[in-house]
N, C-alpha and C positions, 0 to 999 in steps of 0.2 A: 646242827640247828642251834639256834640262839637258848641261852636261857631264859626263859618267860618270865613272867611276874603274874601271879594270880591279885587278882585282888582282895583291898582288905578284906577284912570280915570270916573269910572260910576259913573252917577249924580246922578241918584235918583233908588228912596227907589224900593224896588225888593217885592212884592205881596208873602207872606206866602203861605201854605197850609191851606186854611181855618180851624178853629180848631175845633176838633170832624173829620174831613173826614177822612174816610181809603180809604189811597188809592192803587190803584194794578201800582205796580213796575214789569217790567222787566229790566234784566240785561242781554245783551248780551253779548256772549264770542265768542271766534272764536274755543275754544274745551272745551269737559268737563276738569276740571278745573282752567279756569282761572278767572270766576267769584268769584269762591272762593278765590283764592288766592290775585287779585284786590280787593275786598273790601269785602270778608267773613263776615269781623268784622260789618260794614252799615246794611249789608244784615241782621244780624243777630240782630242789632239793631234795625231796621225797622221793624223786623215779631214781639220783642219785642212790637213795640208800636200799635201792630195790623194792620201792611197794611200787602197786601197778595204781595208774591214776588214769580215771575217768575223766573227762569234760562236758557233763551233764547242760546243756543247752536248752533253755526253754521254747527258744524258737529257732527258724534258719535265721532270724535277720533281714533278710530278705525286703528292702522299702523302696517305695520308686525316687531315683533313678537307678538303682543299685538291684538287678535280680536276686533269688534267691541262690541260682548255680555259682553268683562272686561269691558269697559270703560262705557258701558250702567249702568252696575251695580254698578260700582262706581259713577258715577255721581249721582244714584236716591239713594244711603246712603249718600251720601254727601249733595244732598238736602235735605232729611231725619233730618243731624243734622243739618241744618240751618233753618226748617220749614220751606222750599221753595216747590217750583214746577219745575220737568223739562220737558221743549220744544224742539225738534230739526226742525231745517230751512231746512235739507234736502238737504243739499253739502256735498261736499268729503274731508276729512282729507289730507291740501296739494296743493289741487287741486281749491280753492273758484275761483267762476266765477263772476263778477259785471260785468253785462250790462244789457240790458234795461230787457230784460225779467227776469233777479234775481232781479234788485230794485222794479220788480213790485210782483213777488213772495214773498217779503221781509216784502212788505209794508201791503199785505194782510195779512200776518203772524202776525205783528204787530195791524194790526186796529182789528183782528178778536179776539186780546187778550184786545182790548181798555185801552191803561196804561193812566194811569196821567201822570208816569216819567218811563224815560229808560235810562241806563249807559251802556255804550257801551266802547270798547278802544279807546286810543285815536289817532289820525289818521297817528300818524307818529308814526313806529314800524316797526322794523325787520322781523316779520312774515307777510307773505303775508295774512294767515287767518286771522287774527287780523286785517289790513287796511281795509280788506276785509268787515267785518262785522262792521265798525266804518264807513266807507263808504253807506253803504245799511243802518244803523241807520239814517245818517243824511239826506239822501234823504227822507227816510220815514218822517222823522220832517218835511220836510221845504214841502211836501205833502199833511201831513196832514194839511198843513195851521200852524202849529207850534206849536199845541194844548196842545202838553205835554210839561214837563217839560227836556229838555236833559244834562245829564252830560258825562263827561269822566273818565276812571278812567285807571291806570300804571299797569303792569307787571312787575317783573323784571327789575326794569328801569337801563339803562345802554346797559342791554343784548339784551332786546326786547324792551321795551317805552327808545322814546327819545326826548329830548328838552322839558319836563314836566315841566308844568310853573304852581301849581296847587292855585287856589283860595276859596277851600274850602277844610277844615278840619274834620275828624270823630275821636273823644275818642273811640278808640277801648281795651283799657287796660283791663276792666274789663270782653271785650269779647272775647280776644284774645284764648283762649284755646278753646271755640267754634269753633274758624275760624281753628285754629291746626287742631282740628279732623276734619273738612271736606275737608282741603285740604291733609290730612294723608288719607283719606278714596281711594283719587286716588294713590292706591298701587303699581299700577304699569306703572307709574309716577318720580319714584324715590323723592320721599318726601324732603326727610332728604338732597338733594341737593338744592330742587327751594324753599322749605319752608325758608330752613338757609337765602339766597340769600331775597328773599321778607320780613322776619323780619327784616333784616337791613334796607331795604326802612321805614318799618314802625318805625321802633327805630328814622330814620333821620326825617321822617314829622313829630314825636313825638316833638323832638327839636324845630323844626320852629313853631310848633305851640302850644307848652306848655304843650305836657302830656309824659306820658311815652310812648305809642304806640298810632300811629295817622295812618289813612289811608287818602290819599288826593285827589282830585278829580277837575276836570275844571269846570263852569258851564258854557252853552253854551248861549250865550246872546240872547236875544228876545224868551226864555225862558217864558212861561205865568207866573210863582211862584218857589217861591225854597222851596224844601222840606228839604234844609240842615239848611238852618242859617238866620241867617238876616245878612245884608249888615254892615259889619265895617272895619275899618284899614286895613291893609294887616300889620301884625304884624311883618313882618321884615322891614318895615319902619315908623315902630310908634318908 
């Protein structure tokens, strides 16, 4: 995994992932694939180091012309090549509801899969599914008492994430063609448009943060441990 960079300001030292724990990761999306496209490469780094990861879906996807049984099947080959697992939360493509009876549908969803750590998008975004499901993540955190560890991670930034400020960094170079085919496996999705469009984000957090492909991520403070990095510089002010 990459070395991160926390940002300025925090004092002190940020608690690891104890060494030897596997831990179980979920990643929520607001449809089959945006977890993959947000941080394919993590995911796929993370099943490498043996935790078990989730693909927490807020909905099937599912819009006309496109059934929901394509986008089912696409997502569970897409999990497939990322040695994941997928979950859906049981909302509509389009249509996400937050209030009080979905963040508590949400949270049960969430404790009944008991994560360490969950990435979620992050809260300012274009898509209403995406706030959506970035929304019902952090209510579940700050529920749970704030047990797990919570990050955020981009889309498309530009088009759908915006004001992305990220504090931690992931070397995805050497698993980039991983993350290609599970975001190529959403076929009908049109690939070869969001895929072009998300490797330039990753080429640009590559830059900021010294490799050739980086995916980048927020870490949410009062956070119990980081499973990404330990605490140094923010390397565009070193």
């Amino acid at each position: 995994m990459a070395s991160g960079a926390i940002a300025l300001g925090a004092i002190s030292p940020i608690a690891a992932l104890p060494k030897g724990h596997k831990a179980k990761i979920i990643v929520a999306g607001g449809h089959p694939g945006d977890p993959e496209y947000g941080c394919g490469g993590a995911i796929a780094s993370l099943v490498e180091q043996g935790h078990e990861v989730v693909l927490l879906y807020l909905n099937d996807g599912g819009w006309p012309p496109t059934p929901a049984a394509t986008r089912l099947a696409e997502a569970k080959r897409a999990c497939e090549l990322l040695g994941a697992r997928p979950v859906y939360a049981g909302q509509t493509n389009g249509a996400a509801i937050v209030d009080n009876l979905h963040y508590e549908d949400f949270a049960r969803r969430l404790n009944a899969e008991a994560p360490d750590v969950v990435f979620t998008h992050w809260i300012i975004d274009n898509h209403r599914d995406h706030r959506a499901i970035a929304m019902l993540s952090y209510d579940a955190w700050q529920k749970s008492g704030r047990k797990f560890a919570l990050y955020y991670y981009e889309v498309s930034d530009g088009e759908d994430t915006m004001q992305f400020s990220p504090n931690r960094y992931v070397d995805i170079t050497r698993l980039e063609s991983r993350k290609r085919a599970a975001c190529y496996a959403h076929a009908s999705q049109t690939p070869d448009r969001y895929y072009a469009l998300q490797d330039q984000v990753v080429r640009f957090r590559g830059l900021a943060s010294g490799y050739t492909r980086a995916e980048a991520f927020i870490w949410q403070e009062q956070s119990p441990f980081d499973i990404l990095s330990s605490p140094t510089v923010d390397p565009k002010s070193a």
